[in-house]
NULUM-338082 format. One record per residue (C-alpha): residue number from 1; y, z, x. Coordinates in Angstrom, 1 decimal, padded with zeros to 4 digits. Last residue first. Example, Ala and Ser with C-alpha at 12.3 -4.5 7.8 and 13.67 -1.06 7.14 Angstrom:
2
<seq: 2 | north: -001.1 | up: 007.1 | east: 013.7>
<seq: 1 | north: -004.5 | up: 007.8 | east: 012.3>
***
This chain:
324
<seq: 324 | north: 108.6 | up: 115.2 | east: 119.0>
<seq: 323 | north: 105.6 | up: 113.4 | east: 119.5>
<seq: 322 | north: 103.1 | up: 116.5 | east: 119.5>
<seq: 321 | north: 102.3 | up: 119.0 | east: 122.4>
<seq: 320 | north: 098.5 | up: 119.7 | east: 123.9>
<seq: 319 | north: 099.0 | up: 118.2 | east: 126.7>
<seq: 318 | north: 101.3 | up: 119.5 | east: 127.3>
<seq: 317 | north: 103.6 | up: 122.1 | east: 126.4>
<seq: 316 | north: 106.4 | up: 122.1 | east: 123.8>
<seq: 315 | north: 104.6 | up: 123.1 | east: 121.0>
<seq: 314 | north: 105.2 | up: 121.9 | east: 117.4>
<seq: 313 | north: 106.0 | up: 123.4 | east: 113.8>
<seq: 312 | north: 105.3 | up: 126.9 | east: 115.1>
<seq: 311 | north: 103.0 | up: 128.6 | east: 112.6>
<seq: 310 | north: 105.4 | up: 131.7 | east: 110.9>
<seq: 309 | north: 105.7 | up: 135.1 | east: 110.6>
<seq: 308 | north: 108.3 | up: 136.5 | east: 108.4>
<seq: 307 | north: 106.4 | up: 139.4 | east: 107.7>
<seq: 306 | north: 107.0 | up: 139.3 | east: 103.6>
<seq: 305 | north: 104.5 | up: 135.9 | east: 104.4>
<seq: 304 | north: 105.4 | up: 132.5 | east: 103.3>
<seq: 303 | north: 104.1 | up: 130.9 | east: 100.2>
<seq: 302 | north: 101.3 | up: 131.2 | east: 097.9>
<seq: 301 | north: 098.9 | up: 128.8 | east: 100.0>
<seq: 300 | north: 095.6 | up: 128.1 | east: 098.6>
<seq: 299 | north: 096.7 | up: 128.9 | east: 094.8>
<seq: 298 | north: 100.1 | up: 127.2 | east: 095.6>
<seq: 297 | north: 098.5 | up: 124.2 | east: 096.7>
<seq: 296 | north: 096.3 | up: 123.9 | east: 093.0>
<seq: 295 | north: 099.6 | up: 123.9 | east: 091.1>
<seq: 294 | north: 101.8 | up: 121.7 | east: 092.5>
<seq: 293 | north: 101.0 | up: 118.8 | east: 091.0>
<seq: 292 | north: 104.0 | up: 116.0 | east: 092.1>
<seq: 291 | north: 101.4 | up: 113.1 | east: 092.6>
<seq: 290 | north: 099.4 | up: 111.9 | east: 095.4>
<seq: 289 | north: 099.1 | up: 108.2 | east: 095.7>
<seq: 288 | north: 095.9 | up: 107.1 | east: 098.4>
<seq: 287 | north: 097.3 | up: 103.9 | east: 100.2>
<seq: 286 | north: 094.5 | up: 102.5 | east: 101.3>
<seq: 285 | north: 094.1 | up: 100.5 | east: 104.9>
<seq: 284 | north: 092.0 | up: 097.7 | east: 105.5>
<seq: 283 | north: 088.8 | up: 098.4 | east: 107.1>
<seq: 282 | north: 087.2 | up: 100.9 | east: 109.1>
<seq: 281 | north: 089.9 | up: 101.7 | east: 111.7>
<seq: 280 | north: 092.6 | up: 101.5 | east: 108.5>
<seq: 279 | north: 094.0 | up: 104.4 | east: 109.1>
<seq: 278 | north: 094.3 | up: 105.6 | east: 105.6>
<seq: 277 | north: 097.2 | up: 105.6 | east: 104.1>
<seq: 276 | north: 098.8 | up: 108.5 | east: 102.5>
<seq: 275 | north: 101.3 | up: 107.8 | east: 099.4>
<seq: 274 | north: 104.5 | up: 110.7 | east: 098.7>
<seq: 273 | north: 105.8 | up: 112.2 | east: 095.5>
<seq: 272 | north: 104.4 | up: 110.0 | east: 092.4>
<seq: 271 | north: 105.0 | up: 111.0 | east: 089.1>
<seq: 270 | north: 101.9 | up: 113.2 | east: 087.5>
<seq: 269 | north: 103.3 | up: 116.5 | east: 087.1>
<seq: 268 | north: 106.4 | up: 114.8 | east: 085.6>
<seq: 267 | north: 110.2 | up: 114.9 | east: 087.2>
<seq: 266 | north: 113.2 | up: 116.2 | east: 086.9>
<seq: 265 | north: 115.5 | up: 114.9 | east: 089.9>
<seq: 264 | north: 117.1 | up: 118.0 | east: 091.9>
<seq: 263 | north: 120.9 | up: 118.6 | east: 091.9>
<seq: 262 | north: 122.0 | up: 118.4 | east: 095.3>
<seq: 261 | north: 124.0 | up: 121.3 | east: 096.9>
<seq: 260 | north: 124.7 | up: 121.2 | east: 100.4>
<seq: 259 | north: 128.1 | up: 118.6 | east: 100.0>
<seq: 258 | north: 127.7 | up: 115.8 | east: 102.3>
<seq: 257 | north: 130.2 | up: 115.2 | east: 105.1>
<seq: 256 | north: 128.2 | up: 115.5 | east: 107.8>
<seq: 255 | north: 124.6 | up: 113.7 | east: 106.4>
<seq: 254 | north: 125.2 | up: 110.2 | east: 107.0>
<seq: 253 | north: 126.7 | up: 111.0 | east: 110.8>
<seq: 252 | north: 123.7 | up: 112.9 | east: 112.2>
<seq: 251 | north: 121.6 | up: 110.1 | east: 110.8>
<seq: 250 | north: 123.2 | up: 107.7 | east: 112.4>
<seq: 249 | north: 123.2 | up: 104.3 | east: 109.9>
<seq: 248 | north: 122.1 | up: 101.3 | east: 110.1>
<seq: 247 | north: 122.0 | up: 098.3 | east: 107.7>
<seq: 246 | north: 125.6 | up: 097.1 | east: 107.4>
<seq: 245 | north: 126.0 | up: 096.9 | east: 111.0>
<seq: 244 | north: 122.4 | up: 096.5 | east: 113.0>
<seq: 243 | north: 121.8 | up: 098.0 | east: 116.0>
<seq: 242 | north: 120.0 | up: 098.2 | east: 119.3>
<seq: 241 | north: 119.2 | up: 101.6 | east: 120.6>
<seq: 240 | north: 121.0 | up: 102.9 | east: 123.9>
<seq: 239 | north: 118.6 | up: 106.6 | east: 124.6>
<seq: 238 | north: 120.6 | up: 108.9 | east: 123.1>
<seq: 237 | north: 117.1 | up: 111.1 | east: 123.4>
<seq: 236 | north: 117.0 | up: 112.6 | east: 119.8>
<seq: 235 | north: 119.5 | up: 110.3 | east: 118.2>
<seq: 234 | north: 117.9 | up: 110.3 | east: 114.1>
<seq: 233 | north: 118.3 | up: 106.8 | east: 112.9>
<seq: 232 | north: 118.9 | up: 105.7 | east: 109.1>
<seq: 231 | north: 117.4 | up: 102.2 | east: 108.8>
<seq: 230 | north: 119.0 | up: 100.7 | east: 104.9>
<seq: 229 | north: 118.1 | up: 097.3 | east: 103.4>
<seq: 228 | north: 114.5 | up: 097.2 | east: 103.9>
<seq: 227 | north: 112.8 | up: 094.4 | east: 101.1>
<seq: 226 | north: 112.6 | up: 091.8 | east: 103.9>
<seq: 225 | north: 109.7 | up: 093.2 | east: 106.3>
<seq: 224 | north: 108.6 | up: 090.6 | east: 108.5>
<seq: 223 | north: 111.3 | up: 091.0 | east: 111.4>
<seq: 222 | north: 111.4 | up: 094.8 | east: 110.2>
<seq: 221 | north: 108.7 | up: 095.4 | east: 112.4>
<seq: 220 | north: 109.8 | up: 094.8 | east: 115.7>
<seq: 219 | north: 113.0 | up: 096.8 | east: 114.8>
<seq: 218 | north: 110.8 | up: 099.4 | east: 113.7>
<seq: 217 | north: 109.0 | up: 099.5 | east: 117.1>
<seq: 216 | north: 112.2 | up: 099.5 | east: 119.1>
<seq: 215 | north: 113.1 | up: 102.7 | east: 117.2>
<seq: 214 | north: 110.3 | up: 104.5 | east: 117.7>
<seq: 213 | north: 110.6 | up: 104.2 | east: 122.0>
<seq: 212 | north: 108.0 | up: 106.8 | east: 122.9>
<seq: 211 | north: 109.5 | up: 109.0 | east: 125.8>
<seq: 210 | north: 107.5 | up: 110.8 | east: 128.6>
<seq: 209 | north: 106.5 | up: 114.5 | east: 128.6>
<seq: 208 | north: 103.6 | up: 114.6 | east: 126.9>
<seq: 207 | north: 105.2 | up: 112.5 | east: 124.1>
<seq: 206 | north: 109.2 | up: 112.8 | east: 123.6>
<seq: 205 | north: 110.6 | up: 110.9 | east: 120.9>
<seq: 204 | north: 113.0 | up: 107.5 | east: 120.4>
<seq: 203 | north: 115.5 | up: 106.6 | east: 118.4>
<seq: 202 | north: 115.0 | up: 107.9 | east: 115.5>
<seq: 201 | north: 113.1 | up: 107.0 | east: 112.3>
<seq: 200 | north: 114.1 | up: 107.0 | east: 108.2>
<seq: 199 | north: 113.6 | up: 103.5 | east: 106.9>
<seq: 198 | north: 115.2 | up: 102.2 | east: 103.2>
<seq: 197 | north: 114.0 | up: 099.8 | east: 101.1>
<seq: 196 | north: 110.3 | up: 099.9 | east: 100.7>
<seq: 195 | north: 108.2 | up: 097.7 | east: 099.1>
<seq: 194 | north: 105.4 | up: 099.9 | east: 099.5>
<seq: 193 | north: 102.7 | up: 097.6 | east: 100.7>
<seq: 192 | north: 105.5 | up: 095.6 | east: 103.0>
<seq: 191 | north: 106.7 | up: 098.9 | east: 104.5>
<seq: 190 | north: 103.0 | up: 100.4 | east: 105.2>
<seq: 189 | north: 102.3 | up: 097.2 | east: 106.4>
<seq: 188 | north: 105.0 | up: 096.4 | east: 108.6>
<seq: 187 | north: 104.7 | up: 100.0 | east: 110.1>
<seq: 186 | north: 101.1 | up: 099.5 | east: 110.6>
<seq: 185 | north: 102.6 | up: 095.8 | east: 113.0>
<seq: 184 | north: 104.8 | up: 097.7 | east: 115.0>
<seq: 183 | north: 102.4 | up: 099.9 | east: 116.3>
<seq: 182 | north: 101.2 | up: 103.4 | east: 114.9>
<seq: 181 | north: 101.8 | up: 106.3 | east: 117.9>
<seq: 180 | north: 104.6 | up: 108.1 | east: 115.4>
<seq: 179 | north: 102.5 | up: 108.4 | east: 112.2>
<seq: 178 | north: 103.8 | up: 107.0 | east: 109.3>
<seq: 177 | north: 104.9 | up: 109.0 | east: 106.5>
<seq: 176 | north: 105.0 | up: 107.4 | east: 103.2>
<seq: 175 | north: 107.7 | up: 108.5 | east: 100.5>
<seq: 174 | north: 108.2 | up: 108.4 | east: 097.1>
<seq: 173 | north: 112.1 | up: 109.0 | east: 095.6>
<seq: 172 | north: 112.3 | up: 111.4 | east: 092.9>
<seq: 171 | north: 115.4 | up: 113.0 | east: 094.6>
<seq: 170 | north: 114.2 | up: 116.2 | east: 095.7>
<seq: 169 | north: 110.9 | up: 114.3 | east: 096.7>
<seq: 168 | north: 113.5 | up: 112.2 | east: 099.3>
<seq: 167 | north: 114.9 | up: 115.3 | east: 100.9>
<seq: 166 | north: 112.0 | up: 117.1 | east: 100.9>
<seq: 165 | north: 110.2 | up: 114.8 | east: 103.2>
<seq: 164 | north: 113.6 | up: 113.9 | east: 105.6>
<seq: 163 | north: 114.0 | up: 117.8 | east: 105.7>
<seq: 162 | north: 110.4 | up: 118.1 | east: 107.0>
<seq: 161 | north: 110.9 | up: 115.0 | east: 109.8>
<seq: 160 | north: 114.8 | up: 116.1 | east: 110.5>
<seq: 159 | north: 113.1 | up: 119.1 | east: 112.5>
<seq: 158 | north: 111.6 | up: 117.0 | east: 114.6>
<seq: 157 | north: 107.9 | up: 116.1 | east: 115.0>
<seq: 156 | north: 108.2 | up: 112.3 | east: 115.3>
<seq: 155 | north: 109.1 | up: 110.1 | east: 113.3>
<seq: 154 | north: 108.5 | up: 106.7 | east: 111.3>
<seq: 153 | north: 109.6 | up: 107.5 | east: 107.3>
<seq: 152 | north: 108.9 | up: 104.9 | east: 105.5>
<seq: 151 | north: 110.9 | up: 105.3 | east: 101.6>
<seq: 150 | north: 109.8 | up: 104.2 | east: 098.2>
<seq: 149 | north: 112.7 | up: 103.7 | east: 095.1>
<seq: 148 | north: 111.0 | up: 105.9 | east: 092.0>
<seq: 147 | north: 113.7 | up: 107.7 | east: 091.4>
<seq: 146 | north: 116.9 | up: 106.7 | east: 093.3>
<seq: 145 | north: 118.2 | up: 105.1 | east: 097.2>
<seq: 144 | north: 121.7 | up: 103.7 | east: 096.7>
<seq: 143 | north: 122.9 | up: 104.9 | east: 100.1>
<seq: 142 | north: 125.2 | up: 107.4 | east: 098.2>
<seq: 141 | north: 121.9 | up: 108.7 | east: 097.1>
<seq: 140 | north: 119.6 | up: 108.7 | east: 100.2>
<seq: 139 | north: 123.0 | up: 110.2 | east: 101.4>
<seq: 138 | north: 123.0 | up: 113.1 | east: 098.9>
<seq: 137 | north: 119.4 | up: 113.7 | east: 099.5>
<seq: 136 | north: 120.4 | up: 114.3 | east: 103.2>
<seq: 135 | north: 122.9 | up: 116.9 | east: 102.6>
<seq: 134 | north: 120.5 | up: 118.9 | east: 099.7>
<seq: 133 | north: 117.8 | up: 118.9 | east: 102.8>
<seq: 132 | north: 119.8 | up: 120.3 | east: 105.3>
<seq: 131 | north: 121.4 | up: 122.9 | east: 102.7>
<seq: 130 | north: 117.7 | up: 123.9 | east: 101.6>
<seq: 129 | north: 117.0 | up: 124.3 | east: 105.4>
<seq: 128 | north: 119.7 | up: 126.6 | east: 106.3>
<seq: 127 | north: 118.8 | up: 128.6 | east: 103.1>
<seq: 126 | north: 115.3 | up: 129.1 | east: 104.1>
<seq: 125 | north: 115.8 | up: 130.2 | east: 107.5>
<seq: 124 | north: 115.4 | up: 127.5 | east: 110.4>
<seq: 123 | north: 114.3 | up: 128.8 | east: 114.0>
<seq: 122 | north: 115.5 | up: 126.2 | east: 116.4>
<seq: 121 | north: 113.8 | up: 125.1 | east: 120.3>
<seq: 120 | north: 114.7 | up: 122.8 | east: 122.9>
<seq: 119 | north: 111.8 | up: 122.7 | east: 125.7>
<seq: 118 | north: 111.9 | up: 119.3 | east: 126.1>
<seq: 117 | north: 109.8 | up: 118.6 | east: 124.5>
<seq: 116 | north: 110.0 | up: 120.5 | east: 121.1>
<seq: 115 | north: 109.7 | up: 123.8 | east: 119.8>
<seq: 114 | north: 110.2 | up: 125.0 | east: 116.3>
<seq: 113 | north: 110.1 | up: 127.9 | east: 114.3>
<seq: 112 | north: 110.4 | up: 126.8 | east: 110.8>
<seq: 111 | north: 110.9 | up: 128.9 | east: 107.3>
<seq: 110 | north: 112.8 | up: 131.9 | east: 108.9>
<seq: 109 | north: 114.1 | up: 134.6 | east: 106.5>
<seq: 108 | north: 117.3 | up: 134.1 | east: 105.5>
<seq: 107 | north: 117.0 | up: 132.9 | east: 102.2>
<seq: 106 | north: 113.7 | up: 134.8 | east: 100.9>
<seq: 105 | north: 114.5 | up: 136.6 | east: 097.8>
<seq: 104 | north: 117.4 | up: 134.8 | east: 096.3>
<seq: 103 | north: 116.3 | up: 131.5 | east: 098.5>
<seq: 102 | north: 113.0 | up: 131.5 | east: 097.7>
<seq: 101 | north: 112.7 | up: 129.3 | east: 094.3>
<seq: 100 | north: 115.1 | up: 126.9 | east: 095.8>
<seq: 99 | north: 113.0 | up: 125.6 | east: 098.8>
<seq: 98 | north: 109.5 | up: 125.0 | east: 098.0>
<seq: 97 | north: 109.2 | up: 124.9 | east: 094.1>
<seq: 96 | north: 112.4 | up: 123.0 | east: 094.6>
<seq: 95 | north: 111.2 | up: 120.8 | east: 096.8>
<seq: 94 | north: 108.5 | up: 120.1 | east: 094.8>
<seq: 93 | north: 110.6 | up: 119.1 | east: 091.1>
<seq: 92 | north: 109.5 | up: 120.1 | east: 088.1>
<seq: 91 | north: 109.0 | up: 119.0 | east: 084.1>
<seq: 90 | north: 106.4 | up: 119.6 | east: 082.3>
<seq: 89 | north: 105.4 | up: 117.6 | east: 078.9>
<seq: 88 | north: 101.6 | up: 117.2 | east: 079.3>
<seq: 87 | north: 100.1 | up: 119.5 | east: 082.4>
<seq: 86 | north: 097.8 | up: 117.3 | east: 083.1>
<seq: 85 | north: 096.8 | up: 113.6 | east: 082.1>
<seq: 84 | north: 093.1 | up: 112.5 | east: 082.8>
<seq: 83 | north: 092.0 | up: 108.9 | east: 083.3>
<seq: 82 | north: 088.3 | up: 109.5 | east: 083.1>
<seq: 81 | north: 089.3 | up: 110.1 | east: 080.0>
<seq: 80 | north: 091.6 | up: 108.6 | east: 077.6>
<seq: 79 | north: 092.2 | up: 111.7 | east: 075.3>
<seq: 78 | north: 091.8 | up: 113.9 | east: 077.8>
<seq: 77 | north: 095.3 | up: 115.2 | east: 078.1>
<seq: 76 | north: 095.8 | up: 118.4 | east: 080.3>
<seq: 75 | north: 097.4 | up: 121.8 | east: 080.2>
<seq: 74 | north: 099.8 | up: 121.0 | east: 077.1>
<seq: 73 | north: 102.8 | up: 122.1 | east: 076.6>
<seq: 72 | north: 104.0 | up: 121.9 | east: 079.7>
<seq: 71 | north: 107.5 | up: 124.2 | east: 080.6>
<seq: 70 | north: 110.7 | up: 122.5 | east: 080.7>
<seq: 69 | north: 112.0 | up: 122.8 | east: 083.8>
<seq: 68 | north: 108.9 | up: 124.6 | east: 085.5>
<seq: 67 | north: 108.8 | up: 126.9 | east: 088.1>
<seq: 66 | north: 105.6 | up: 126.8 | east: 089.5>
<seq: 65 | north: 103.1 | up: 130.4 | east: 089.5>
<seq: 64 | north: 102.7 | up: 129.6 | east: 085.6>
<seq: 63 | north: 100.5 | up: 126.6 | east: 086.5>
<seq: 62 | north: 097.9 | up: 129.0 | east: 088.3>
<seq: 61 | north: 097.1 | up: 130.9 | east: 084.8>
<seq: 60 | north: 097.3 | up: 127.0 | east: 083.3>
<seq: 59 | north: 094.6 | up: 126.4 | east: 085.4>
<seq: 58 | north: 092.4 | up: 129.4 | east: 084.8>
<seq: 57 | north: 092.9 | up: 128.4 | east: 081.1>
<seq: 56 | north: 091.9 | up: 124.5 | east: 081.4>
<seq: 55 | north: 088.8 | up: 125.8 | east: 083.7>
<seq: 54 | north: 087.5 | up: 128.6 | east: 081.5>
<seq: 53 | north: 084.1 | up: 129.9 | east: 082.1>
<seq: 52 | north: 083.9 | up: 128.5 | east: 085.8>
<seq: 51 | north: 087.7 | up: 129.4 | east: 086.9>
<seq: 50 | north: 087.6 | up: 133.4 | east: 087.5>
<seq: 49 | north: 084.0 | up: 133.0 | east: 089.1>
<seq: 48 | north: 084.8 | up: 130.4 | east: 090.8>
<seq: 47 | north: 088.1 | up: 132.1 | east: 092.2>
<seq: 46 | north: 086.1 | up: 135.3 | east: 093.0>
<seq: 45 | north: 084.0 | up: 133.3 | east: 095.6>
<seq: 44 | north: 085.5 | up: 135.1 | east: 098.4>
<seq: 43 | north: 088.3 | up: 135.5 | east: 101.0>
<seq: 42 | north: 091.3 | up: 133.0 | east: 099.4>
<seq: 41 | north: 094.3 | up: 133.9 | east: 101.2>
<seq: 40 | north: 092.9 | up: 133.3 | east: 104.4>
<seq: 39 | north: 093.6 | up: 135.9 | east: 107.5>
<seq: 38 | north: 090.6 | up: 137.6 | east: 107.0>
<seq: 37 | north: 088.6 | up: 134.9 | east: 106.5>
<seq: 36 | north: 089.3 | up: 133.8 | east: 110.2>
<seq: 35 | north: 088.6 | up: 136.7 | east: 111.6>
<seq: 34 | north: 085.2 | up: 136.8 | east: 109.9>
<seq: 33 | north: 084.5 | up: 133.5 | east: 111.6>
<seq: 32 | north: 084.0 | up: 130.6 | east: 109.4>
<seq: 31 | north: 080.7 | up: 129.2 | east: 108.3>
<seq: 30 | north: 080.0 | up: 126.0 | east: 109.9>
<seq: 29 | north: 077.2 | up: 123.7 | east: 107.5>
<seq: 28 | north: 074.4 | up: 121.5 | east: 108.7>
<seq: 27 | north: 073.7 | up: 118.4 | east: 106.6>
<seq: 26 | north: 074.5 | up: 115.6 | east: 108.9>
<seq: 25 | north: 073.1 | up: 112.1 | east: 107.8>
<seq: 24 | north: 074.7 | up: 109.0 | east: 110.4>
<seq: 23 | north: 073.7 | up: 106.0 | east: 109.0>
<seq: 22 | north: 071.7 | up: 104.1 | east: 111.0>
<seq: 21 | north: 069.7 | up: 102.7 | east: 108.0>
<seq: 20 | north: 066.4 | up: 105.5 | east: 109.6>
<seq: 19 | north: 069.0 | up: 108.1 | east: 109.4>
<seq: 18 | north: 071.0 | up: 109.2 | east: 112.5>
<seq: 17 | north: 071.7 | up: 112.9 | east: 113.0>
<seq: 16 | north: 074.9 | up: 113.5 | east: 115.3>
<seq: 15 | north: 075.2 | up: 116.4 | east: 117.6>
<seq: 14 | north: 075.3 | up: 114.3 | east: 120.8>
<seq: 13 | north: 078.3 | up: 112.3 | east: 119.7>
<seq: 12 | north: 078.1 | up: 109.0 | east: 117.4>
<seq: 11 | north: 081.3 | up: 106.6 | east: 117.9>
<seq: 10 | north: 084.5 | up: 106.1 | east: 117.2>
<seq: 9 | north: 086.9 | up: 106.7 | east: 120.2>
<seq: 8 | north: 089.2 | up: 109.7 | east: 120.0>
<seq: 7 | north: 092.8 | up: 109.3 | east: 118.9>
<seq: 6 | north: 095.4 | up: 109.5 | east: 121.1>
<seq: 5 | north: 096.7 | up: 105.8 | east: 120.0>
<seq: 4 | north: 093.9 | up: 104.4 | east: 117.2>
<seq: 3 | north: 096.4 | up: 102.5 | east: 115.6>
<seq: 2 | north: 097.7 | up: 100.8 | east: 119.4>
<seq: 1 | north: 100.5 | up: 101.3 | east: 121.1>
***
């Protein structure tokens, strides 16, 4: 498969504006629907307003939405700018903020629906999702994974995907998700860039109604990747995989005997929770680091709905479905 897999080919469409360089200059603007806007949780210009005479105090207004352990004491450090520090002294940790904080209130109410091909289907609450994700940080641990130690994760969209994530930003460790249809060799890079030591992939997934062998591609990959130690393998098709003693391990396996509490890793605003690549269709990929902030997401997103209602994680129709 190649990088561009399901992707549509570059190239200028019939709306496109083309300067006299060749350089495509579109200035028009899409207003969304009123329908739209009335299901966003930010309907007006009211936040400008709020932020414009104050900007260090609007954000430490939002701050205060995060559960801190300890607070900040200071909302941001300019004393080396451009290369800003925020929220000095604060200490948090994002799957916390995303799983802990709602289980008193929220526990059983559903966090994922999902469907996947071929037509299996879960609806995970809040506290059966914190346990998943407590029992798979304890095996990153036991596995010898720690703060600061960077993980690939190569899957499709499976429930183990999300509790993979939170997993690894509950214990400190930075993580970059590769997308499913990348070949062998953008696993390699992503891997090799990241010095990664451990792999989190399964064995194969379903895609429009055929499967996408995952983990023969990370086998093909790991030939130039010498930092990986540890491959944990989610069986979604128990399709025969080859494997390696020592280095592999069954996801469903790892994570049975591990308790469901995990104590979360402390960590700064500013450590780093997960690095996005770009594609690399231009050039040579970047890996963009984005840090443990919370605080402008949970302005645009303050958390699930008193309804319960939910976006399904996947759909298990094509061709519209997802590698799952």
């Amino acid at each position: 498969m190649s990088e561009l897999s399901d992707a549509a080919t570059p190239g200028q469409g019939p709306n496109t504006v083309t300067t006299n360089e060749g350089i495509p200059d579109d200035e028009r603007t899409f207003a969304p629907s009123a329908e739209f806007i009335s299901r966003s949780a930010i309907t007006d210009r009211s936040l400008y307003e709020q932020a414009e005479p104050d900007l260090q105090g609007y954000r430490a207004e939002q701050a205060e939405r995060i559960d801190w352990t300890p607070p900040w004491t200071q909302v941001v450090d300019d004393s080396r700018a451009p290369f800003y520090q925020w929220f000095v002294g604060g200490r948090l940790n994002v799957s916390v903020n995303c799983l802990d904080r709602h289980l008193l209130t929220r526990g059983d109410q559903v966090a994922y629906f999902w469907d996947g091909e071929p037509g299996d289907t879960e609806s995970i609450t809040f506290r059966d999702l914190h346990a998943r994700v407590c029992r798979m940080a304890n095996a990153l641990r036991e596995l010898g994974v720690r703060k600061g130690d960077p993980v690939a994760i190569y899957m499709g969209m499976v429930p183990e995907l999300p509790v993979a994530m939170l997993a690894c930003t509950r214990i400190g460790a930075p993580r970059t998700v590769v997308f499913a249809g990348f070949s062998r060799a953008v696993i390699a890079d992503r891997i090799n860039d990241l010095g990664c030591t451990t792999v989190i992939t399964q064995d194969e997934c379903w895609r429009h109604g055929r499967t996408v062998p995952l983990r023969e591609a990370v086998d093909e990959a790991l030939v130039t990747c010498p930092s990986v130690t540890n491959v944990i393998v989610t069986r979604r098709t128990a399709t025969p995989i080859n494997w390696v003693d020592g280095r592999d391990h069954w996801y469903h396996e790892i994570v049975a005997n591990q308790s469901a509490e995990c104590d979360p890793e402390p960590m700064d605003a500013e450590d780093p929770l997960f690095v996005l690549y770009t594609s690399g269709t231009t050039s040579k990929p970047k890996g963009i680091l984005h840090e443990g902030l919370l605080e402008p997401p949970t302005r645009t997103a303050p958390g699930p709905s008193s309804s319960g209602t939910a976006r399904p994680f996947s759909t298990p129709r094509p061709p519209q479905s997802t590698h799952s």
